[in-house]
C-alpha positions in Angstrom: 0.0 0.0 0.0 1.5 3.4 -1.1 1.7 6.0 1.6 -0.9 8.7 1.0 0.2 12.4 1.4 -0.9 15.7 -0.6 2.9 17.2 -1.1 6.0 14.8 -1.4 8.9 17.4 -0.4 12.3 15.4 -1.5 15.4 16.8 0.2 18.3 15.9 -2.7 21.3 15.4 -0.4 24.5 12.9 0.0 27.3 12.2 2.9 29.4 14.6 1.9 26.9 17.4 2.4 26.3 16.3 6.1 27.5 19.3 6.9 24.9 20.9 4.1 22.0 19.0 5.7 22.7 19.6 9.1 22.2 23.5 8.8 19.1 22.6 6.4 17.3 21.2 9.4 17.7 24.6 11.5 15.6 26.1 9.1 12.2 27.5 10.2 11.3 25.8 6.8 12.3 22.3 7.5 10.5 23.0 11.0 7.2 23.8 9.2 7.4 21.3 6.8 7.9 18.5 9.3 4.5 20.1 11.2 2.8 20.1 8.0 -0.3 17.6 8.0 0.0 17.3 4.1 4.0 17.3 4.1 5.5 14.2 4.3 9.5 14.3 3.9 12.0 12.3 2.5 16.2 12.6 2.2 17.1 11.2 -1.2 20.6 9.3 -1.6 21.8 7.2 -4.2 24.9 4.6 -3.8 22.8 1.9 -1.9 23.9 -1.5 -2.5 19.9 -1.7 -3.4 17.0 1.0 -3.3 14.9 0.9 0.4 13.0 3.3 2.1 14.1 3.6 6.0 12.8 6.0 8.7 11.7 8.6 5.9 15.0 8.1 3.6 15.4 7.3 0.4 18.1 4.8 -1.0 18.9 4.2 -4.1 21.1 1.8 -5.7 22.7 4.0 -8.7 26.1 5.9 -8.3 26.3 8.8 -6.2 28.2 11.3 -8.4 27.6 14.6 -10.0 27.8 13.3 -13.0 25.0 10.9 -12.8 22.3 13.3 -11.3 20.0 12.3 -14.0 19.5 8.8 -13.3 19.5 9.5 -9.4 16.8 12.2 -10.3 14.9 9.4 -12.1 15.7 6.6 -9.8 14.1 9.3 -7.2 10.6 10.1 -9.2 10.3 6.5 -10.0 10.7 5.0 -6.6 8.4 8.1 -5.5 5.6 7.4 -7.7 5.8 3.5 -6.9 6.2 4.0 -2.9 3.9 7.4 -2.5 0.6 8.2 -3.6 1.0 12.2 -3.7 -0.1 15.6 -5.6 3.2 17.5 -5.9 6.4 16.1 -5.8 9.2 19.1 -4.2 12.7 18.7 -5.4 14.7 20.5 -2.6 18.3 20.6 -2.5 19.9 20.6 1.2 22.2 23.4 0.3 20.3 25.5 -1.9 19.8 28.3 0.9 24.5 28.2 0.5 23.8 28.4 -3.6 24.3 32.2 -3.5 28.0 31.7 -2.1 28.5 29.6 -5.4 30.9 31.8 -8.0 29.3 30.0 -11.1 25.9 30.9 -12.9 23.7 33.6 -12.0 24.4 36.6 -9.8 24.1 36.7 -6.4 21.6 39.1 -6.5 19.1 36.9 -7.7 20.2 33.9 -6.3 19.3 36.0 -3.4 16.0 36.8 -4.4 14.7 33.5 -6.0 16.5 30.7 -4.1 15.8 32.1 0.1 14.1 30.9 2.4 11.2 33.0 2.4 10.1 32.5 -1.0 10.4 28.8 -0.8 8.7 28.9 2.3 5.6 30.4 0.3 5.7 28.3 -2.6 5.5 24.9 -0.7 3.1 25.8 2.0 1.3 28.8 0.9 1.3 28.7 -2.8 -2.2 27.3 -4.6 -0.9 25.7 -7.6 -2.7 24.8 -10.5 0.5 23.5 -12.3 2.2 20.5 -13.5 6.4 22.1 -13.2 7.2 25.1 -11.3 10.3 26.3 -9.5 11.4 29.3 -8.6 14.3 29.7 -11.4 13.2 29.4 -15.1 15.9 29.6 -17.4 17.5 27.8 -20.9 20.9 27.3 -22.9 21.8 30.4 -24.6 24.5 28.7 -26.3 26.7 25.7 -26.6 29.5 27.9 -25.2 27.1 28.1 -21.7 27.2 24.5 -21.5 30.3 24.4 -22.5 31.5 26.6 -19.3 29.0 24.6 -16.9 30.7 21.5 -17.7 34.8 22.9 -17.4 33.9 25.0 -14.2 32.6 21.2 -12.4 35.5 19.4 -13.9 32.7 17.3 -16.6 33.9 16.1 -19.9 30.9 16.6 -22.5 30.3 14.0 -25.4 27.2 15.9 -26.8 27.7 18.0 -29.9 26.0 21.5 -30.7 23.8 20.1 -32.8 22.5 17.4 -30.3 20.7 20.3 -27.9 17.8 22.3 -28.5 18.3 25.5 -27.4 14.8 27.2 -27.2 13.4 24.6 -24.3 12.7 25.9 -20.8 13.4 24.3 -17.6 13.5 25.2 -14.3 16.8 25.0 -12.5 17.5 22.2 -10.4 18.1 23.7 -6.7 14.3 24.0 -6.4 11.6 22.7 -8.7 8.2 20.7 -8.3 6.1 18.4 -10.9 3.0 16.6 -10.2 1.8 13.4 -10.1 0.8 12.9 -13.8 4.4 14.6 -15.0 6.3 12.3 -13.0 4.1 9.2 -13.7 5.6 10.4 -17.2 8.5 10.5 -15.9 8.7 7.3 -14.4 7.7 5.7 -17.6 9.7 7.6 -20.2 12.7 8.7 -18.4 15.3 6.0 -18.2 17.2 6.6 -21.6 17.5 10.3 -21.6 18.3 9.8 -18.1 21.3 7.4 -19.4 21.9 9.5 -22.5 22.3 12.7 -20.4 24.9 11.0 -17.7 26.6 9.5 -20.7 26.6 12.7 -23.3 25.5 15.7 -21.1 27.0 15.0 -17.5 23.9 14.4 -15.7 22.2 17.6 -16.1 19.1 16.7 -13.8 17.5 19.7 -14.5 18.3 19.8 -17.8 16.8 16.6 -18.1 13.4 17.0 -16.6 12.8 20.5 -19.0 13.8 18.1 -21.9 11.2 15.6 -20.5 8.5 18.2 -19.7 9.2 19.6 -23.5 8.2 15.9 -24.8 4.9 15.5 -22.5 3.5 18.9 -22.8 5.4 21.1 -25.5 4.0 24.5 -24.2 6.8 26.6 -24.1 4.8 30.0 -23.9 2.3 29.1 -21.1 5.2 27.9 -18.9 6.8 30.9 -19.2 4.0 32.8 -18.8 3.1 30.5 -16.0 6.1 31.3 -14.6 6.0 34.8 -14.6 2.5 35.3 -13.6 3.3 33.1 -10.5 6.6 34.2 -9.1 5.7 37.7 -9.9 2.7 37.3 -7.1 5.0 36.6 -4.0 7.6 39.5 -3.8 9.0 42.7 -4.7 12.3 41.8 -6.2 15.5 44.0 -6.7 15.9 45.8 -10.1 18.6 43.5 -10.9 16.4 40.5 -10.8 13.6 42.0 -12.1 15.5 42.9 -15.7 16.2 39.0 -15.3 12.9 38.0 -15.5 12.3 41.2 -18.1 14.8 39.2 -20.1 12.8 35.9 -19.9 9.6 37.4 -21.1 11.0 39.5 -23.7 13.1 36.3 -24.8 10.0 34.4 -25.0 7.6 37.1 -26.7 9.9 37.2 -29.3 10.2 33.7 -29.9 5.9 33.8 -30.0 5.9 36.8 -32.7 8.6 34.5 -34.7 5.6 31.4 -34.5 3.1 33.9 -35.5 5.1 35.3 -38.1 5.5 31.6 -39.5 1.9 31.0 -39.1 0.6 33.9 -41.4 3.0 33.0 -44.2 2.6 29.2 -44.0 6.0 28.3 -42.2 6.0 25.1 -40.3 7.2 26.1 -36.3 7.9 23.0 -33.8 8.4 25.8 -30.9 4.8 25.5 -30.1 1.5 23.6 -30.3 -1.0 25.4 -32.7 -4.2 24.4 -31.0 -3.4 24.5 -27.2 -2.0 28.0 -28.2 -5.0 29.1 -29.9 -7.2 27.4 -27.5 -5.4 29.6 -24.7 -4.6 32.8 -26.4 -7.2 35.4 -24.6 -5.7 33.7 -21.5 -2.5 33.9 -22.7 -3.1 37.6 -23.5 -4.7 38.6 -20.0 -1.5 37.4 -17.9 0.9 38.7 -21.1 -0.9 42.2 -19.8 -0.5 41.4 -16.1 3.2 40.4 -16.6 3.8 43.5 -18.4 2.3 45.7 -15.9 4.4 43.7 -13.2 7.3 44.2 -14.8 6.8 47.8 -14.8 6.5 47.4 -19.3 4.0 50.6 -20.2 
C-alpha cells in the first residue's frame, strides 16, 4: 500500500553534504514542513547497495556522483511514484539556501532573491498551484558555449555535440523545482534513456533533463513561461537587478511567439509550439501577457 500524502517534499542530499543537511534542518522551513499535516518528507541518496525506504530516507542503488544526477533524479521520481501516492512532488536541494555563495551561474543578487528561504517557504506551504512544473528559477541554454562553461567549471567532460541540444526549451533550474503526479508518472515511464543519454553525453544535467522531459509530454513553451512569470511575480517585490532578469525571460519568450506567429501567417512550419493549445489559450494567454507586463513595470 503506497503511503498517502498531498505534497511529497524530497530533500536531494548525500554524505558529503552532512554538513549541508545539518544547517538545512535549522531552518524555520524544515520545521514547518515537518509540522505540516499534508507534508510528508524524505532525504534522497543514491549509492545503496539496493534502493529501500528507511525511517523517511530514500536509497537508491545508482552511483552517487555529480555526473550521474539524472539517473538518481529518475531513480528518485520512479521510486516516489511507486512508494507514494501524492499531488506535488518538491525537489529540494539541502544546500540550496548556500547556492548564492556559489561563483558560477547567475548573480548573487538573484540567487538571493529566487533561491531564500522566504520564498520557498511560500511556494510549498502557501502557494495554490494549478501546475504540472514550477520552481522558482526558469531559465535555458543560450549557447553551446554556456554548457560548454558549466561543464569545465565542475570538472565534466561533454560527449554531446551543438547540434544534439535544443536551445529554445525551458526548464527550471535544479536547486528547487516541483512536478506533479501525472508529469512524474511520465517520468517514471519515459525517463530511463535520456536519463542514461544525459549521464553519458550531457554529465547528468538533472535539471536539464526534466525540462527536456516536460518539452516531450506537454510542448508549451509559452504558457510555462507565462506560468512562470505570472506566479513568481505574485510573492515579492524583487531587486531591479532580478527584475531585468525575468524582463529578459519574457522578452526572450515574446519574441520567440511573434517568430511562431510570423511563420503562421506565411505558412512556415514552427515546432516551438503547439497550434491548438496556443489558440485554444490565447485570450488567456493575452490577459496574464498584460499582467506580466504591468508587473514588470513594461507601459
Amino acid at each position: 500500500m503506497k503511503n498517502k500524502t498531498d505534497k511529497l517534499v524530497c530533500i536531494y542530499t548525500c554524505k558529503k553534504d552532512k554538513k549541508s543537511l545539518s544547517k538545512f534542518k535549522t531552518t524555520n522551513l524544515y520545521k514547518s514542513l515537518l509540522e505540516s499535516n499534508d507534508i510528508s518528507v524524505v532525504e534522497i541518496y543514491a549509492g545503496s547497495d539496493y534502493t529501500k525506504l528507511e525511517n523517511n530516507k530514500l536509497y537508491l542503488s545508482c552511483e552517487e556522483d555529480y555526473s550521474m544526477l539524472s539517473i538518481k533524479t529518475y531513480e528518485m521520481i520512479k521510486e516516489c511514484v511507486n512508494r507514494f501516492d501524492f499531488d506535488y512532488l518538491y525537489k529540494i536541494d539541502c544546500n540550496i539556501f548556500e547556492y548564492e555563495h556559489k561563483k558560477f551561474g547567475l548573480t548573487n543578487t538573484i540567487k538571493k532573491d529566487l533561491f531564500n528561504e522566504e520564498l520557498v517557504t511560500n511556494i510549498i506551504l502557501f502557494n495554490k498551484l494549478n501546475l504540472d512544473y514550477f520552481g522558482s528559477v526558469l531559465t535555458f541554454l543560450r549557447s553551446f558555449d554556456s554548457l560548454n562553461k558549466w561543464a569545465i567549471n565542475e570538472n565534466i567532460k561533454l560527449k554531446c555535440k551543438k547540434s544534439d541540444i535544443n536551445f529554445s526549451k525551458p526548464y527550471y533550474i535544479g536547486k528547487f523545482y516541483i512536478c506533479d503526479k501525472k508529469f512524474c508518472e511520465y517520468i517514471s515511464q519515459n525517463g530511463e534513456n535520456k536519463a542514461n543519454y544525459f549521464a553519458k553525453d550531457l554529465g547528468g544535467m538533472e535539471d536539464l533533463f526534466i525540462g527536456d522531459l516536460y518539452a516531450e509530454y506537454k510542448h508549451e513553451h509559452l504558457e510555462m513561461v507565462v506560468a512562470y512569470l505570472t506566479n513568481i511575480l505574485e510573492h515579492k517585490k524583487y531587486s531591479k537587478t532580478t527584475m531585468i532578469y525575468l524582463y529578459n525571460i519574457y522578452t526572450e519568450f515574446k519574441s520567440k511567439y511573434k517568430k511562431y506567429n510570423f511563420d503562421k501567417e506565411n505558412c512556415l512550419t514552427s515546432d516551438f509550439f503547439d497550434p491548438n493549445k496556443l489558440k485554444a489559450n490565447a485570450d488567456l494567454n493575452d490577459k496574464k501577457m498584460n499582467y506580466i507586463e504591468n508587473k514588470l513595470g513594461i507601459v
